[in-house]
VEXFIKE-177507 format. One record per residue: x, y, z of N, C-alpha, C, CB in turn; residue number from 0; residue in three letters. Coordinates in Angstrom, 2 decimals, decimal comma, always signed. Atoms other than C-alpha are relative to their C-alpha. Glycine has a CB too. Example, Ala and Ser with C-alpha at 12.3 -4.5 7.8 and 13.67 -1.06 7.14 Angstrom:
2
{site {+0,89 -1,19 +0,00} {+12,30 -4,50 +7,80} {+0,90 +1,20 +0,00} {-0,99 +0,03 +1,25} 0 "ALA"}
{site {-0,82 -1,19 -0,06} {+13,67 -1,06 +7,14} {-0,77 +1,09 +0,73} {+0,41 +0,46 -1,42} 1 "SER"}
END
This chain:
153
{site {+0,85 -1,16 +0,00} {+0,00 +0,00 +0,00} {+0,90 +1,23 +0,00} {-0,97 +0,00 +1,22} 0 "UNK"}
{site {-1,28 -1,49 +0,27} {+1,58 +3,52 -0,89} {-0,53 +0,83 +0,93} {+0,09 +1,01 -1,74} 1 "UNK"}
{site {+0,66 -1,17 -1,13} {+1,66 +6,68 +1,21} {-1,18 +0,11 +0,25} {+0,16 +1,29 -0,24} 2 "UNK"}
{site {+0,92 -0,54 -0,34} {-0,93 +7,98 +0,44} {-1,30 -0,56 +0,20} {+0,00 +0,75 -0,64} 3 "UNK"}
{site {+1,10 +0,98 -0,52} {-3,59 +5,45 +0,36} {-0,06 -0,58 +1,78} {+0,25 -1,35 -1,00} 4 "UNK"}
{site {+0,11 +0,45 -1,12} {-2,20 +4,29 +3,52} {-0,45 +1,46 +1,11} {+1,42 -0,82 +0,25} 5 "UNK"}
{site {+0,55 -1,78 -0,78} {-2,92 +8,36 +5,27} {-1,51 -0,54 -0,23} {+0,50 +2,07 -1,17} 6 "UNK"}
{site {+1,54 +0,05 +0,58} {-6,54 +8,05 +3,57} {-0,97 -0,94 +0,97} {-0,01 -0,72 -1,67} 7 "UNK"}
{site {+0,46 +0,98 -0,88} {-6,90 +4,50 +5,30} {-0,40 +0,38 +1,54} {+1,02 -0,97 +0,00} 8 "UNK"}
{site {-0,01 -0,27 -1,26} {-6,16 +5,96 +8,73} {-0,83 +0,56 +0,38} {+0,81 +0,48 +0,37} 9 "UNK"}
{site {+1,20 -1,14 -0,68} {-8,00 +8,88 +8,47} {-1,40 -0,22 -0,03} {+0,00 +1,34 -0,66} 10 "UNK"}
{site {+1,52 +0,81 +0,05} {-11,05 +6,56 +7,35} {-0,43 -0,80 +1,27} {+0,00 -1,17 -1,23} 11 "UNK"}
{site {+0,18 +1,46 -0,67} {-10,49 +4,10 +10,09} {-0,05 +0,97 +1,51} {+1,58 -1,49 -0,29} 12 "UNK"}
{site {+0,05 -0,27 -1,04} {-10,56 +7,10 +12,49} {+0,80 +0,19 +1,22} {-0,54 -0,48 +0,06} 13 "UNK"}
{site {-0,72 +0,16 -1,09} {-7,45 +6,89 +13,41} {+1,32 +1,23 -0,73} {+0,41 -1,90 +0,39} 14 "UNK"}
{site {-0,28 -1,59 +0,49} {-6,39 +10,99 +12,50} {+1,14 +0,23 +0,35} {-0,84 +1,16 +0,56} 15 "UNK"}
{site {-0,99 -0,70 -0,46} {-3,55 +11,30 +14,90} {+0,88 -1,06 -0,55} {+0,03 +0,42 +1,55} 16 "UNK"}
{site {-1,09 +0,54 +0,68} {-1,34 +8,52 +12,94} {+0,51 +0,63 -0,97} {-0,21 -1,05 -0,42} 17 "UNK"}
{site {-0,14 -0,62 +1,47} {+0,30 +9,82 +9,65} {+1,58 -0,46 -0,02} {-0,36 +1,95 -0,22} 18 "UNK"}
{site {-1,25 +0,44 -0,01} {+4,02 +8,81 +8,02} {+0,41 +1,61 +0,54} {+0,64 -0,73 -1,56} 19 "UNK"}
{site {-1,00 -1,18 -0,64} {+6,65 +11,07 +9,60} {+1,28 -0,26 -0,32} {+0,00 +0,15 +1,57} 20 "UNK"}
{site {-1,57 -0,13 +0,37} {+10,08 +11,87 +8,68} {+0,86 -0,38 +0,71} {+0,46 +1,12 -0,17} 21 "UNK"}
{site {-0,60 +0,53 -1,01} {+11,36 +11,10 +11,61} {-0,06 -1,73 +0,32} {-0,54 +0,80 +1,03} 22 "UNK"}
{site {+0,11 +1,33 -0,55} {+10,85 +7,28 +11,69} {+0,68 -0,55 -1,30} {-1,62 -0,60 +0,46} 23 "UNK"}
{site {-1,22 +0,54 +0,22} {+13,24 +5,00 +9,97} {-1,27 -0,47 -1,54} {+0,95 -1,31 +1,43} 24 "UNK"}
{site {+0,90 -0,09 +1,13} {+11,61 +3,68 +6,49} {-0,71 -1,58 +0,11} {+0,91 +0,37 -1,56} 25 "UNK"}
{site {+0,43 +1,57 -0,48} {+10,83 +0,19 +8,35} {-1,30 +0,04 +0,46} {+0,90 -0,68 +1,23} 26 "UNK"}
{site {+1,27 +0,26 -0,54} {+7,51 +1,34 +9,84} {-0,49 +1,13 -0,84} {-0,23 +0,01 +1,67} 27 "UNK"}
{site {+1,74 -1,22 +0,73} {+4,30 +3,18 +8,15} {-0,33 +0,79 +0,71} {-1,66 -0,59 -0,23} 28 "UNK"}
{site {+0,59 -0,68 -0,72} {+3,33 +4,84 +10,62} {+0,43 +0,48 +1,68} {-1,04 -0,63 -0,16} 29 "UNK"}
{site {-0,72 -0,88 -1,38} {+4,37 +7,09 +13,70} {-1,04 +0,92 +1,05} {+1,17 +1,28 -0,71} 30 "UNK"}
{site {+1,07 -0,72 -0,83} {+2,36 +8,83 +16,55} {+0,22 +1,66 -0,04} {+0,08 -0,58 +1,62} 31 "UNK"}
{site {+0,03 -1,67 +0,17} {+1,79 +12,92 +15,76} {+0,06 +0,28 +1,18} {-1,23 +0,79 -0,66} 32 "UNK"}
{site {+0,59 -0,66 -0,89} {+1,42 +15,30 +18,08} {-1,51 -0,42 +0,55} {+0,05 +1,20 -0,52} 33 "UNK"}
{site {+0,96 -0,07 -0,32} {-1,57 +14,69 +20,54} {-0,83 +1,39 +0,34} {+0,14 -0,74 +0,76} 34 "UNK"}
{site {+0,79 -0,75 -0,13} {-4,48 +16,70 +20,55} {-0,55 +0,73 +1,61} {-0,81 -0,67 -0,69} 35 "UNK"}
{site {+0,28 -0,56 -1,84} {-6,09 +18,90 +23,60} {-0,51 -1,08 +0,94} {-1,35 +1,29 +0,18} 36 "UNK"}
{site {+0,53 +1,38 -0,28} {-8,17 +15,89 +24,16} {-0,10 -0,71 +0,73} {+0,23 -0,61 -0,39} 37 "UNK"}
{site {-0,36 +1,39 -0,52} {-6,14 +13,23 +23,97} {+0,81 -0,04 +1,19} {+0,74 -0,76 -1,00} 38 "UNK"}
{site {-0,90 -0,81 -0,66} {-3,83 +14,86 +25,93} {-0,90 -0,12 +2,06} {-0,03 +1,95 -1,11} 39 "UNK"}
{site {+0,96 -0,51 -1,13} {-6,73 +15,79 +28,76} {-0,54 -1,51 +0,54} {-1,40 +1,17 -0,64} 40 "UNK"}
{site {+0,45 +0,95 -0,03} {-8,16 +12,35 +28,21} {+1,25 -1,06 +1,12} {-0,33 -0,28 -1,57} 41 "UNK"}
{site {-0,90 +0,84 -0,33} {-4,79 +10,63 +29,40} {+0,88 +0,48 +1,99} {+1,11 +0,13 -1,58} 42 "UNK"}
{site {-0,27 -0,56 -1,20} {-4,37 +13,10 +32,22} {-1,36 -0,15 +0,67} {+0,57 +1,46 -0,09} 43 "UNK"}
{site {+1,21 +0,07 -0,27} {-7,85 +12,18 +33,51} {+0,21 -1,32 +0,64} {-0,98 +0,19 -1,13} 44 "UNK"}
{site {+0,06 +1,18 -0,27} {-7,04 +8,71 +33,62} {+1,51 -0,50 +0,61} {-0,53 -0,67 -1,23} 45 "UNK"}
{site {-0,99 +0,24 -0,96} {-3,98 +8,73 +35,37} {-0,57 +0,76 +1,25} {+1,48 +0,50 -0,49} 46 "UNK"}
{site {+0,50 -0,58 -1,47} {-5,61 +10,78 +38,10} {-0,79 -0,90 +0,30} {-0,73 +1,41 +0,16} 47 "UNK"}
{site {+1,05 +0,62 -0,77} {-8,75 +8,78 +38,43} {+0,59 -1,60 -0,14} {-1,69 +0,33 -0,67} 48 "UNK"}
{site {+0,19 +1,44 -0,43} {-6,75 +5,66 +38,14} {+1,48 -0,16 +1,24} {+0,11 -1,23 -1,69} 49 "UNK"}
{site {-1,10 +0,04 -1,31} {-4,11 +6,53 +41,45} {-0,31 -0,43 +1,12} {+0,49 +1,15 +0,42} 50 "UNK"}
{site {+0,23 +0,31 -1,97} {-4,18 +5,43 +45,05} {-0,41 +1,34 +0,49} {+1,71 -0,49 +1,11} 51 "UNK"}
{site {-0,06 -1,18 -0,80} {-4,26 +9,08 +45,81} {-1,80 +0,50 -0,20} {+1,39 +1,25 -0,70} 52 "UNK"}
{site {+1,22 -0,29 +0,73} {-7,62 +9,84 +43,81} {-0,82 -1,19 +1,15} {+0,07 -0,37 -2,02} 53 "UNK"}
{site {+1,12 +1,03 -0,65} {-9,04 +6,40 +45,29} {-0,22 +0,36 +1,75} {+0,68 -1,85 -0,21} 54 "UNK"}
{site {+0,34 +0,07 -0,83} {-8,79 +7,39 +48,60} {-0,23 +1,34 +0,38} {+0,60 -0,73 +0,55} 55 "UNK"}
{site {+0,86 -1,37 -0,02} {-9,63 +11,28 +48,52} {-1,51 -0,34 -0,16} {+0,44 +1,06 -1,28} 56 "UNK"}
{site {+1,24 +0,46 -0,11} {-12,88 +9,95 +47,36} {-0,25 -1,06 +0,61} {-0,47 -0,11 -0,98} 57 "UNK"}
{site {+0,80 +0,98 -1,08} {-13,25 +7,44 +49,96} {-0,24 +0,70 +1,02} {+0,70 -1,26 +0,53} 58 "UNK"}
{site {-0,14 -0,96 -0,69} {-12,41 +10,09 +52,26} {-1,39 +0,76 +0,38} {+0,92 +0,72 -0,65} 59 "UNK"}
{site {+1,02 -0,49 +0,09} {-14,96 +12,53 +51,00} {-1,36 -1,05 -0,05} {+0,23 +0,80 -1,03} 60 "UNK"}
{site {+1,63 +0,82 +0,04} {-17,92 +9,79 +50,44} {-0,16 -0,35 +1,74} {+0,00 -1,95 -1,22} 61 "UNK"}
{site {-0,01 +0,32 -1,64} {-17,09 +8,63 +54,24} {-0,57 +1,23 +1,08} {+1,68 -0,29 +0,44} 62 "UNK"}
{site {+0,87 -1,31 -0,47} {-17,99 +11,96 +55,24} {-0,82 +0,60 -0,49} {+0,48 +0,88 +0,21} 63 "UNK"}
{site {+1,35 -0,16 +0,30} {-20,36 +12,72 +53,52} {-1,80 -1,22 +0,46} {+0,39 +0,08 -1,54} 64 "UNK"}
{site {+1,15 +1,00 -0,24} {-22,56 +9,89 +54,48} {+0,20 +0,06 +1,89} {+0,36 -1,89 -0,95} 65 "UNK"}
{site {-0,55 -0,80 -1,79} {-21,13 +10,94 +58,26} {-0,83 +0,57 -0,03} {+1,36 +1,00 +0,47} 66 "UNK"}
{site {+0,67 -1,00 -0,03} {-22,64 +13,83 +57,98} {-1,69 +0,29 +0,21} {+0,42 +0,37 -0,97} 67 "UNK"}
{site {+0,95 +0,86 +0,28} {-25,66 +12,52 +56,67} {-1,08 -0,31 +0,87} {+0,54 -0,99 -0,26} 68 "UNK"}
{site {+0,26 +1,05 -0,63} {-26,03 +9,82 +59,09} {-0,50 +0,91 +1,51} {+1,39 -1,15 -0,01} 69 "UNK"}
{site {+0,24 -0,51 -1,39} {-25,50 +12,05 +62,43} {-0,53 +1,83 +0,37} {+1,54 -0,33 +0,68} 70 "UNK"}
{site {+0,73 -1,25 -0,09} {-27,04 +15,32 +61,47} {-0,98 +0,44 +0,59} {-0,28 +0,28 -0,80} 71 "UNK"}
{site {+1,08 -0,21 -1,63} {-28,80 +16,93 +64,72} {-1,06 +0,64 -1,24} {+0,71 +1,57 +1,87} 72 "UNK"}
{site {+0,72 -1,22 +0,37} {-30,80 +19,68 +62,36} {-0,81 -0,54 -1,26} {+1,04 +1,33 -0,34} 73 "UNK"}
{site {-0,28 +0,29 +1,26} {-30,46 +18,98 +58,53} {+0,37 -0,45 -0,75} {+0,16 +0,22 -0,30} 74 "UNK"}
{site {-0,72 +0,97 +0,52} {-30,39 +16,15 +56,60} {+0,22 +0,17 -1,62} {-0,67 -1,25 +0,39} 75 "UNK"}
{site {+0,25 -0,67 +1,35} {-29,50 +17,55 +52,78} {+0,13 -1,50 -0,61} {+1,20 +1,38 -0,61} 76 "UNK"}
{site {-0,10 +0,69 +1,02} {-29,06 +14,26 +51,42} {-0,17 -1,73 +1,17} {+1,66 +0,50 -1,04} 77 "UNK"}
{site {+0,36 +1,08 -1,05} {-30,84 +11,19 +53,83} {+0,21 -1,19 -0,83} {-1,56 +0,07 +0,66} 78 "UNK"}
{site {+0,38 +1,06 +1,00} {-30,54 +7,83 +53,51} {-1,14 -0,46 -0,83} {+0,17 -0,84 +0,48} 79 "UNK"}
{site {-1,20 +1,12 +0,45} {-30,66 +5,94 +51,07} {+1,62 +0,91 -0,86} {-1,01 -1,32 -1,49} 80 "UNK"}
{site {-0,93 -0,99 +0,92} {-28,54 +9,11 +49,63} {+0,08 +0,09 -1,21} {+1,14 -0,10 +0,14} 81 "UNK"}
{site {+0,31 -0,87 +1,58} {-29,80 +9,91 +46,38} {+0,72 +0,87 -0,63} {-1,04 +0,80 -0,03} 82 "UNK"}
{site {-0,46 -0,94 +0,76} {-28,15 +12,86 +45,54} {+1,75 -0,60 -0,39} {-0,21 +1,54 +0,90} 83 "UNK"}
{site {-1,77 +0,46 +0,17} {-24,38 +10,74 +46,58} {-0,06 -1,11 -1,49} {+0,74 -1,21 +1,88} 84 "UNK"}
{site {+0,33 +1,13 +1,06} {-25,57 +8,23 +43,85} {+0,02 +0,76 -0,90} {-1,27 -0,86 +0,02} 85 "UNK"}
{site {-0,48 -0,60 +1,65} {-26,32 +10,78 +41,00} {+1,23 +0,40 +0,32} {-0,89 +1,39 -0,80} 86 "UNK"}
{site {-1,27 -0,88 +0,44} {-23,24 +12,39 +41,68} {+1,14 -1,20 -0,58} {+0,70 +1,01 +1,53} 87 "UNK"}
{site {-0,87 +0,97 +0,24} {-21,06 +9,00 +41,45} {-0,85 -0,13 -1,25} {+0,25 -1,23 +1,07} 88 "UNK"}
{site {+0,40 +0,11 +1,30} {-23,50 +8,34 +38,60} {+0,49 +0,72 -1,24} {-1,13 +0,21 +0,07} 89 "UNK"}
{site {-0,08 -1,33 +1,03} {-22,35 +11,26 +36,74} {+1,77 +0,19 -0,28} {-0,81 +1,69 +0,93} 90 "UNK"}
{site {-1,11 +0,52 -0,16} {-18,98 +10,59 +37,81} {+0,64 -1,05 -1,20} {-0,18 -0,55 +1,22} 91 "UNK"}
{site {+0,17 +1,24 +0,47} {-19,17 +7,12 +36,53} {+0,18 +0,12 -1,67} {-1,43 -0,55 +0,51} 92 "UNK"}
{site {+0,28 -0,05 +1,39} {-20,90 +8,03 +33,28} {+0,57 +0,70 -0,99} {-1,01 +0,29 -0,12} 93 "UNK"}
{site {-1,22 -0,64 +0,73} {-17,99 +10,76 +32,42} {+1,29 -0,79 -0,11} {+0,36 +1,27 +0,68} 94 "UNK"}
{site {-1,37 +0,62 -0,48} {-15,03 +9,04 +33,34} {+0,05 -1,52 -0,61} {+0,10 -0,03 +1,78} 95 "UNK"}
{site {-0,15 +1,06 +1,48} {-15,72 +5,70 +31,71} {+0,52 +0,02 -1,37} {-1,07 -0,27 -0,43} 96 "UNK"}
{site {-0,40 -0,66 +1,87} {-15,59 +7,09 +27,78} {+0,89 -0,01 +0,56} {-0,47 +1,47 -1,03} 97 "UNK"}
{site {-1,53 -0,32 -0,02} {-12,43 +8,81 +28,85} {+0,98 -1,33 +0,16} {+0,29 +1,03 +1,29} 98 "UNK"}
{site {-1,15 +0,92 -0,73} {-10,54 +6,21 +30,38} {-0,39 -1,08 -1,42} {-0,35 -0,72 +2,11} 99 "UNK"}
{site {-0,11 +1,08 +0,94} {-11,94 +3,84 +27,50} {+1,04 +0,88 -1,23} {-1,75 -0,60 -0,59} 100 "UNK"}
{site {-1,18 -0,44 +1,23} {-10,14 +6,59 +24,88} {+1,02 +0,29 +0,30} {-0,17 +1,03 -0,79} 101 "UNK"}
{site {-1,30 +0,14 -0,28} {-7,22 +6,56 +26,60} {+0,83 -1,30 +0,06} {+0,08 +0,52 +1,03} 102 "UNK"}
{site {-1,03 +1,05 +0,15} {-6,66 +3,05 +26,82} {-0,31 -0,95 -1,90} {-0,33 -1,25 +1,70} 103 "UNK"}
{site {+0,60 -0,05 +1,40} {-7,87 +3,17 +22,80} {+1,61 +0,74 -0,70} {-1,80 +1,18 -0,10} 104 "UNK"}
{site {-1,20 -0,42 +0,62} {-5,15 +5,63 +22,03} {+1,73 -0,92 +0,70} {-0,10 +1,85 +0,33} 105 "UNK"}
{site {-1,44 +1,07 -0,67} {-2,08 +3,34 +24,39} {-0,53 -1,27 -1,17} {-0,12 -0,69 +2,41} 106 "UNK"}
{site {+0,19 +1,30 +0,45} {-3,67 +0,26 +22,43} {+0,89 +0,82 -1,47} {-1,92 -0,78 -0,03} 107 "UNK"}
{site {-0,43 -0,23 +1,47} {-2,96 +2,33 +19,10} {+1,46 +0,32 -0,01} {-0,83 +1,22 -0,72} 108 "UNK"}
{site {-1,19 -0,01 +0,09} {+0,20 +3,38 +20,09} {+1,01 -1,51 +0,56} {+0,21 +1,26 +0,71} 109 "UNK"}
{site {-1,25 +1,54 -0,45} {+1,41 -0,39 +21,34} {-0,15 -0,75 -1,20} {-0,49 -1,30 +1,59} 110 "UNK"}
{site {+0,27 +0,71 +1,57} {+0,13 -1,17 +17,81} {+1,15 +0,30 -1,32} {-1,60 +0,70 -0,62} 111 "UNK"}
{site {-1,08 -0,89 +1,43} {+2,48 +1,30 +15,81} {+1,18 -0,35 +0,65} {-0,07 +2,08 -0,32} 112 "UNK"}
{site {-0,86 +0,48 -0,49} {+5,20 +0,34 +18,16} {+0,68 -1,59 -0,31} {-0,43 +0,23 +1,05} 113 "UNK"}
{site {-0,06 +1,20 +0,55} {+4,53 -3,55 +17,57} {+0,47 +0,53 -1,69} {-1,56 -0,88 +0,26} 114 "UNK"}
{site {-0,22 -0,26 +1,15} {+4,53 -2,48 +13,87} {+2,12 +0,01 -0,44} {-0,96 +1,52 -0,09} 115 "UNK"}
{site {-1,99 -0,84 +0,82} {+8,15 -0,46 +13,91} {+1,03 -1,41 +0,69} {+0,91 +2,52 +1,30} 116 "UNK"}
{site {-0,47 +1,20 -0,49} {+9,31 -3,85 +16,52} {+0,28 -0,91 -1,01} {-0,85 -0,54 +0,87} 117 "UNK"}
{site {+0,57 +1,62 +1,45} {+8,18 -6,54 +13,24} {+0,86 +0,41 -0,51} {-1,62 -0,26 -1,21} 118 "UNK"}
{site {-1,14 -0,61 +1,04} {+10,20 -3,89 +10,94} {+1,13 -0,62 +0,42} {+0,26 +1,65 -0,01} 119 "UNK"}
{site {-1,16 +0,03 -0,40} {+13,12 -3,95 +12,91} {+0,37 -1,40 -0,09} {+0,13 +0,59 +1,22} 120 "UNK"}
{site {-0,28 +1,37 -0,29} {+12,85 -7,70 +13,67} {+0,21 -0,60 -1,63} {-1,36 -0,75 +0,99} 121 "UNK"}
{site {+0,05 +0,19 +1,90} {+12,53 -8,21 +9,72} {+1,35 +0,25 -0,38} {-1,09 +1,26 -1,03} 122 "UNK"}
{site {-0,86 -1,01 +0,83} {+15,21 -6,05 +8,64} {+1,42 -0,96 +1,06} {-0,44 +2,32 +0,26} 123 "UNK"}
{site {-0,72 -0,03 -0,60} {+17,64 -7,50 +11,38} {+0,22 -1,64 -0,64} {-0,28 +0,56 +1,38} 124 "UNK"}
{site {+0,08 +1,21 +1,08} {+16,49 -11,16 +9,70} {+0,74 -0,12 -1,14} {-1,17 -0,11 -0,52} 125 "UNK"}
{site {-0,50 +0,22 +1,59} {+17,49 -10,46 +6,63} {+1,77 +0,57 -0,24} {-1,23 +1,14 -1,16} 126 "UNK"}
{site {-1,76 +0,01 -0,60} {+21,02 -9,20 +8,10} {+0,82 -0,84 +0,03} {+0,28 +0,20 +1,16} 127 "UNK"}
{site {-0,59 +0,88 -0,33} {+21,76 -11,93 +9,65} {+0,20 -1,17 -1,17} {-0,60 -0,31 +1,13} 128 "UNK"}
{site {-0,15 +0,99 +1,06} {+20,73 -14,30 +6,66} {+1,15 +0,63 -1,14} {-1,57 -0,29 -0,71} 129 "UNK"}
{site {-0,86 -0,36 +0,78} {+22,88 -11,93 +4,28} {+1,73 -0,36 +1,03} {-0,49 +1,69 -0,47} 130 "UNK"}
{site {-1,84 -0,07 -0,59} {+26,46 -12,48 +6,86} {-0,24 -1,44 -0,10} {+0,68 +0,78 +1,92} 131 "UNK"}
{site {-0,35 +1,25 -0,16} {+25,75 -16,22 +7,26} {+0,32 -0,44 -1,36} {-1,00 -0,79 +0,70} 132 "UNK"}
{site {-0,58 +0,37 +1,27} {+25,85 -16,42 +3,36} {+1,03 +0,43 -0,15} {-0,56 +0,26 -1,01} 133 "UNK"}
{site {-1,25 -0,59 +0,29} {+28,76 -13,97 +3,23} {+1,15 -1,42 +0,84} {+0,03 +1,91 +0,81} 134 "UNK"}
{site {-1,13 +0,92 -1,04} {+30,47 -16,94 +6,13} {+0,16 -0,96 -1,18} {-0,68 -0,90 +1,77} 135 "UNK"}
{site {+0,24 +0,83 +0,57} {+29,24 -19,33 +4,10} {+1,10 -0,06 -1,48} {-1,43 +0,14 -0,08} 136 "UNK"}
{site {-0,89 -0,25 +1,38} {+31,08 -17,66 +0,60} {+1,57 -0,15 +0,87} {-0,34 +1,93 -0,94} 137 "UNK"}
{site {-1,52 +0,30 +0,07} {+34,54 -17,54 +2,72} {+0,40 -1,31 +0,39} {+0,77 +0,91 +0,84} 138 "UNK"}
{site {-0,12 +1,31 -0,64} {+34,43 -20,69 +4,36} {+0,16 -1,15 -1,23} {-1,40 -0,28 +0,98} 139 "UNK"}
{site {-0,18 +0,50 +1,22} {+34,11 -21,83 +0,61} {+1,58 -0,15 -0,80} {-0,87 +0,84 -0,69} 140 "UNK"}
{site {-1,07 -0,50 +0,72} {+36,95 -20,00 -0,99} {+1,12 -0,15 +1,57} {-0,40 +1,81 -0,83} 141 "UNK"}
{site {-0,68 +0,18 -0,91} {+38,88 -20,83 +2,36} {+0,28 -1,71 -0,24} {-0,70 +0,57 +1,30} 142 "UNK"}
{site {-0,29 +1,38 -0,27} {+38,20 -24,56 +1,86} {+0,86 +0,04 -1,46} {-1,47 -1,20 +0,25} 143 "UNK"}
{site {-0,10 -0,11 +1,60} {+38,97 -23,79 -2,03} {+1,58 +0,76 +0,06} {-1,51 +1,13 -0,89} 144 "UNK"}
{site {-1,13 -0,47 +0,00} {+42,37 -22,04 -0,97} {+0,85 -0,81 +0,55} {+0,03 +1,07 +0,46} 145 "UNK"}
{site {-1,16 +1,02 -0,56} {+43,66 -24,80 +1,46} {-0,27 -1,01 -0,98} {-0,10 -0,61 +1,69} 146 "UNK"}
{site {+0,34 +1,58 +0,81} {+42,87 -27,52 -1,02} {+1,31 +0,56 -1,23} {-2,31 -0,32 -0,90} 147 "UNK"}
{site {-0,91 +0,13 +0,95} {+45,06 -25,84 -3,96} {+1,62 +0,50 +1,09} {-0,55 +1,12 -1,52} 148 "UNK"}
{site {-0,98 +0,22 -0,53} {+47,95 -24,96 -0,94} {+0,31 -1,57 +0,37} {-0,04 +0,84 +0,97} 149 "UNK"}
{site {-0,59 +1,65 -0,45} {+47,88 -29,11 -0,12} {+0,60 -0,19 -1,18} {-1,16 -1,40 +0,37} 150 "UNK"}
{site {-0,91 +0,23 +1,36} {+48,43 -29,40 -3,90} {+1,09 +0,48 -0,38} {-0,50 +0,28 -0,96} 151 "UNK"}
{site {-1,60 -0,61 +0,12} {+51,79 -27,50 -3,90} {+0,59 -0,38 +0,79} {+0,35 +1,34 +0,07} 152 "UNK"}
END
């Protein structure tokens, strides 16, 4: 497949932020651009909400909040069964999913173009090695082919 069909492909298949780049060796098709505000936001989203530090700030806050709740002399803004703590994790939930799925969408695509330039390399390093073992192969020839006419003298 040539350049440009292969660009066309990508950008059909949805996958915009690939494209060839100058910078990558001529063994792989394809290289990771610049990321977008996004993807960018998307990947910083999902390293926060997937830390120890994140998991237990919000255990923190839900623990007190349902404290609160629970032993409120006056005013109970949010009684059991806690309705309002539910939409909010709901809402939580229902943002933060997507993200974290297009972040581990764009790592999949980049362990894909990586595998890719890996195969190249592994290819190209193949066909190395098979070109020196023939080169051994040619002196080991003309080596056996040089002591054979020194026995004859």
């Amino acid at each position: 497949m040539n350049s440009t069909a292969s660009k066309t492909n990508i950008k059909n298949n949805g996958l915009g932020f690939l494209a060839n780049s100058a910078n990558v060796k001529s063994g792989a098709p394809h290289a990771i651009r610049k990321r977008t505000l996004g993807q960018k936001a998307a990947d910083r989203i999902t390293r926060i909400v997937g830390s120890w530090t994140f998991i237990i700030i919000q255990s923190v806050i839900l623990v007190i909040w349902i404290t609160l709740n629970v032993i409120a002399w006056k005013k109970h803004w949010d009684p059991y069964p806690f309705i309002l703590l539910n939409l909010m994790l709901s809402f939580q939930a229902a943002y933060t999913a997507p993200i974290i799925l297009m972040s581990e969408n764009m790592e999949a695509e980049r362990d894909r173009v990586k595998a890719e330039k890996d195969f190249a390399t592994n290819r190209k390093a193949e066909k190395e090695i098979e070109e020196t073992q023939s080169r051994l192969e040619n002196i080991e020839k003309n080596l056996a082919k040089i002591i054979e006419i020194m026995e004859k003298k």
